[in-house]
Wavefront OBJ file of the C-alpha trace (Angstrom):
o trace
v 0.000 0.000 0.000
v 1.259 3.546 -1.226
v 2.207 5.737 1.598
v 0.804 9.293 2.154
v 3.360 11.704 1.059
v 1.745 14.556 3.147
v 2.964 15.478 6.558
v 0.569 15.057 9.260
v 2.017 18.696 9.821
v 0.622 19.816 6.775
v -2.450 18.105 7.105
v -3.260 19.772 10.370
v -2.826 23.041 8.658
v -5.322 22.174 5.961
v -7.891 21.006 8.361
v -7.633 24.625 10.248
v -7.897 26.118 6.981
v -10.901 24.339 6.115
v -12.210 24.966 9.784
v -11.757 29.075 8.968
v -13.686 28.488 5.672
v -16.915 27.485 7.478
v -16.478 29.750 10.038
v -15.680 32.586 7.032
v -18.768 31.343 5.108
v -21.150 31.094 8.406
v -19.791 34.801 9.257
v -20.692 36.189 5.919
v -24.629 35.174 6.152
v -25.124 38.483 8.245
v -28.098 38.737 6.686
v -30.067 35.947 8.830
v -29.642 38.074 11.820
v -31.478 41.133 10.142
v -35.059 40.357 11.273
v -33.672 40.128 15.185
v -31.231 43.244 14.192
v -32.969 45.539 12.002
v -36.653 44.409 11.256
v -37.291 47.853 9.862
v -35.867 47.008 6.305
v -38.410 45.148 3.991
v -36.658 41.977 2.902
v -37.861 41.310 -0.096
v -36.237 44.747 -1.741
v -33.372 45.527 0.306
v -29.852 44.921 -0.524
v -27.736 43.008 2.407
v -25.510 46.040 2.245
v -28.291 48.052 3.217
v -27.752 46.512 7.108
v -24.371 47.998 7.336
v -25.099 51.508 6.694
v -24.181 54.207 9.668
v -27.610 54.937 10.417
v -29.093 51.714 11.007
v -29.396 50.222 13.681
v -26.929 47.458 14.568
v -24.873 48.431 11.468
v -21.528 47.983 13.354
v -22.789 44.421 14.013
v -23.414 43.629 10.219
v -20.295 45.458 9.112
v -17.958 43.685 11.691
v -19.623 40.325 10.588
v -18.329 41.115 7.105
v -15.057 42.150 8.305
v -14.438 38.749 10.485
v -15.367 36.888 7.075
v -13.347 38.403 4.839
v -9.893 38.069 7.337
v -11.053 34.059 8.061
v -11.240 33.137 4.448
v -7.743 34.914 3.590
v -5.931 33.483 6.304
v -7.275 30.001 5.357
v -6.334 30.972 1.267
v -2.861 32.433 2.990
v -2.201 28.655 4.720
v -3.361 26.982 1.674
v -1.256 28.706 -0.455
v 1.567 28.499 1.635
v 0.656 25.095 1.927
v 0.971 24.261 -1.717
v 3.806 25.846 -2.004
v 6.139 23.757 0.343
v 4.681 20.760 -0.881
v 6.130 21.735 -4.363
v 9.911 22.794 -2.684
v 10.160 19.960 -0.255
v 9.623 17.812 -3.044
v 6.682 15.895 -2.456
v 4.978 16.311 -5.598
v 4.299 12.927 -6.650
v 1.568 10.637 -8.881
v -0.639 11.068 -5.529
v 0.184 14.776 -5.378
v -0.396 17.399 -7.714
v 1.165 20.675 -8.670
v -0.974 23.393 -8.919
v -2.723 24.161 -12.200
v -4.265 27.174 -13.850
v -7.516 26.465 -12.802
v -6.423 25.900 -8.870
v -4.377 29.392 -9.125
v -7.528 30.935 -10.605
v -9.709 29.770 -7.370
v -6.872 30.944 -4.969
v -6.574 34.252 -6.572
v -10.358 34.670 -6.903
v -11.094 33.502 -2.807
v -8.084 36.345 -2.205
v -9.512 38.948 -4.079
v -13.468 37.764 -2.871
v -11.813 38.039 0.876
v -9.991 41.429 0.548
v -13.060 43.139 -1.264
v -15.478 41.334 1.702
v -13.060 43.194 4.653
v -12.995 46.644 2.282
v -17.033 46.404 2.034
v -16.765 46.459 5.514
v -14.392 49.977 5.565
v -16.412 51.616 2.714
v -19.979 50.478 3.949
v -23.223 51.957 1.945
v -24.397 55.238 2.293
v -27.760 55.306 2.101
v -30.259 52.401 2.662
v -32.177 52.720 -0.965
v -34.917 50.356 -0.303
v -36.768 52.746 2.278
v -36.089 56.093 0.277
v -37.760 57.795 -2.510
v -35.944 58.008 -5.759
v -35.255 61.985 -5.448
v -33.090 61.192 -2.127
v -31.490 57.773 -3.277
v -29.901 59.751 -6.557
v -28.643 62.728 -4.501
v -25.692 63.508 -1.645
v -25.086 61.172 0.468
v -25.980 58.636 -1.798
v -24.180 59.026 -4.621
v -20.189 60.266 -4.332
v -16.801 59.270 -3.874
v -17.913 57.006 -0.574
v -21.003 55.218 -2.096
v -18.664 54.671 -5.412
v -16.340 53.248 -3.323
v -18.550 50.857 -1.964
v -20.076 49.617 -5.650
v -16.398 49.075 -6.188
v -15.477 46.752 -3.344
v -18.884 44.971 -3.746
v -18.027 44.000 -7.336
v -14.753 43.146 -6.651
v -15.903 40.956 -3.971
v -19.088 39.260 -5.930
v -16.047 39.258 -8.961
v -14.152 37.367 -6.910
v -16.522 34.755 -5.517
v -17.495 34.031 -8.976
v -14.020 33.219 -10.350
v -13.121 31.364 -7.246
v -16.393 29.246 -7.555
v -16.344 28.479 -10.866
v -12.626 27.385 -11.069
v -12.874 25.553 -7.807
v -15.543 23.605 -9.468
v -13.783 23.084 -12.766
v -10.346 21.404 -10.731
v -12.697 19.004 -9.357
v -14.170 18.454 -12.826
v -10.593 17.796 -13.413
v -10.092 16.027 -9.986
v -12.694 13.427 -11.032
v -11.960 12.914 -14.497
v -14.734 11.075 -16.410
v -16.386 9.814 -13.753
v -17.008 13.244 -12.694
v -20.918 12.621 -13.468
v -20.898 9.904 -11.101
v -20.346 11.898 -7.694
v -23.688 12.836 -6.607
v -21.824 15.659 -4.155
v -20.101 17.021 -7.798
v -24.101 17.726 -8.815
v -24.756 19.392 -5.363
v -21.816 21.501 -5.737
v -22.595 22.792 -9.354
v -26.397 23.173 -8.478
v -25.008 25.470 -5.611
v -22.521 27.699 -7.710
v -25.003 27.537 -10.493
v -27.708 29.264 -7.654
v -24.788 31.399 -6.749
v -23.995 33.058 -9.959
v -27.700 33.563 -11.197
v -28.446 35.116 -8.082
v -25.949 37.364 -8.075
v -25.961 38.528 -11.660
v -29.367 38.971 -11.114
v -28.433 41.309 -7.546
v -26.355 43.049 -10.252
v -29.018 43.751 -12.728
v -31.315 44.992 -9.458
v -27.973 47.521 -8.887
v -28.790 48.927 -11.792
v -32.497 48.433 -12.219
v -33.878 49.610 -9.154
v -37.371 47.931 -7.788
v -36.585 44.743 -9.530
v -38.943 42.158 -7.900
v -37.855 40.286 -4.815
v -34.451 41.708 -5.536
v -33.218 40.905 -1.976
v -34.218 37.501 -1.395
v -32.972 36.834 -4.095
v -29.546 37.831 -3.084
v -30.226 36.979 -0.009
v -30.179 32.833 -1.817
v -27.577 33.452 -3.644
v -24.959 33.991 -0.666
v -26.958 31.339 1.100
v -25.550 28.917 -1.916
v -22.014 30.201 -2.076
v -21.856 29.733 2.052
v -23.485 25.980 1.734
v -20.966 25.137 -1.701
v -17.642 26.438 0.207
v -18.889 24.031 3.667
v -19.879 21.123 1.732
v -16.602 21.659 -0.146
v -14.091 21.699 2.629
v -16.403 19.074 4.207
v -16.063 16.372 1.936
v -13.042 14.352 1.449
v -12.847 15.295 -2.331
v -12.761 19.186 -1.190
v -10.247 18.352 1.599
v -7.676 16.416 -1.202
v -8.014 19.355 -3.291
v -6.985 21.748 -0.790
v -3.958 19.558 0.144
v -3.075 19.273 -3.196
v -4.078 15.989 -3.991
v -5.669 14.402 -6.976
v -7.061 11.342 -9.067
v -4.472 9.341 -11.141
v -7.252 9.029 -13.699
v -7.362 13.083 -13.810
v -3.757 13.617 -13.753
v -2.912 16.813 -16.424
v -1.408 15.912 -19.629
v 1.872 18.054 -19.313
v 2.210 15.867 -15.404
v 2.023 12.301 -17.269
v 4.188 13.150 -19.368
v 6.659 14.513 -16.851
v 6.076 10.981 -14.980
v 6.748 8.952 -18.698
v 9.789 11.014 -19.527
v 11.131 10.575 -16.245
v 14.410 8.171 -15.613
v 12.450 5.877 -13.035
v 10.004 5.438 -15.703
v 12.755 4.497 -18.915
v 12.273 0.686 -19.715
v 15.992 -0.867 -20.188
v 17.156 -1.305 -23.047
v 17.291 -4.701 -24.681
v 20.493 -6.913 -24.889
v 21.950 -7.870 -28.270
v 23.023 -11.327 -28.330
l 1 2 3 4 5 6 7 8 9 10 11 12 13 14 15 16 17 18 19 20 21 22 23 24 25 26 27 28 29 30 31 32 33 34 35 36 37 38 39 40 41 42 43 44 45 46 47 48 49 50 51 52 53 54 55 56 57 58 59 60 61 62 63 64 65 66 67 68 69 70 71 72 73 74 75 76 77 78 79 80 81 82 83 84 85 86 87 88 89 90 91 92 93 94 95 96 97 98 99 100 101 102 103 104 105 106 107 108 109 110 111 112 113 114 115 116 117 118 119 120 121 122 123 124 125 126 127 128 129 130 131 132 133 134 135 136 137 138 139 140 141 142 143 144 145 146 147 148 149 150 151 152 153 154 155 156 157 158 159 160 161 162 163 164 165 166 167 168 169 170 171 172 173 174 175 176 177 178 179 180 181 182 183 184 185 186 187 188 189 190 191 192 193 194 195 196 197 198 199 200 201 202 203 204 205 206 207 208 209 210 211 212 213 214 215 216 217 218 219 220 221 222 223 224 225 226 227 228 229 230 231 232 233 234 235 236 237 238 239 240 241 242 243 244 245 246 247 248 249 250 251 252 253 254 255 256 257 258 259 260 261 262 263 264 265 266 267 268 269 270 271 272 273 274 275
């Protein structure tokens, strides 16, 4: 039987990064706290950023909630990249380990960017909460300038990067699986769940711009309810786990690391003898 090439070390440091993803994910549904919190806002219109404005009630609550997500998930990316990386300089890349691909970079960078924006939503909170004003105070000062921009920015950035990160993650453990992908009834859970994920949140984007789009805020209100349930059923099953540490399928091995393997002197069939 093969031996694990991962250090129980290393393994501990996954399993605390995976720990401070749920907690990161659980942090970042702020929103289910709003009917104790802030009742006043009507639910079915109001953005989730609406909570953390200065003048509501609570707001620090919401906004600190936020903050605490976004610094849990980038610590966890932090380990996990840090993670990856000695297991490439120590060495212990093998056919049971993998090195990372563009499409595992791609969900690192996009979790690092999602977590950065999340903390800065928290600095540059909304200025205004639109739902409960009429349209001649939601288009003028304080509602629209340099600090409300600055907000639209580091909410885009942040749904940006939860959208890259998702998507890649998912298409590695396409990869992970190989053609039995299909198979893995947890694969179909995690695609319906990025698949709610990104409809709700382009459609949170269209409600951005079209204002009094229908149930607007439940809406968005699902769609971070799906990208919180994909990221814990992720680093909760042992496919999520192995591709955190690194690990993957021989079946789903890249071309360019079987041919690294063939090429490879360990791998050389001897030569023949001439009699």
């Amino acid at each position: 039987m093969a031996t694990d090439p991962l250090p129980s070390s290393c393994r501990r440091s996954v399993g605390l990064a995976c720990l401070l993803l749920v907690l990161g994910a659980l942090a970042y549904n702020n929103w289910a706290l709003s009917s104790t919190l802030n009742p006043d806002l009507p639910a079915a219109a109001a953005f989730v950023s609406e909570y953390s404005v200065p003048s509501q009630p609570n707001s620090l609550i919401f906004r600190a909630m936020d903050a605490v997500s976004g610094a849990l998930v980038l610590i966890a990316a932090i380990m996990v990249g840090i993670h990856r990386h000695l297991l490439r300089v120590s060495g212990c890349v093998t056919r049971y380990m993998a090195p990372p691909e563009g499409w595992s970079i791609l969900a690192w960078l996009g979790t690092v960017l999602f977590a950065l924006s999340t903390m800065a939503d928290a600095a540059f909170p909304m200025t205004c909460a639109l739902s409960i004003l009429p349209p001649a105070e939601a288009t003028a000062p304080p509602c629209v300038g340099p600090l409300a921009s600055a907000h639209d920015v580091t909410s885009t950035l942040a749904g940006t990067g939860a959208i890259i990160a998702l998507v890649a993650t998912t298409v590695a453990l396409v990869r992970y699986y190989g053609r039995s992908w299909h198979r893995r009834p947890m694969m179909w859970v995690l695609i319906v769940c990025a698949g709610a994920h990104v409809s709700g949140a382009v459609y949170t984007f269209v409600g951005a711009l079209v204002p009094g789009l229908a149930v607007m805020g439940y809406v968005q209100r699902l769609s971070i309810a799906a990208l919180s349930l994909w990221t814990i059923l992720l680093v909760l099953s042992p496919t999520g786990r192995g591709f955190l540490q690194g690990r993957h399928r021989v079946d789903s091995q890249s071309l360019s690391h079987v041919l690294k393997r063939a090429a490879s002197p360990l791998s050389a069939s001897p030569e023949p003898s001439r009699v």
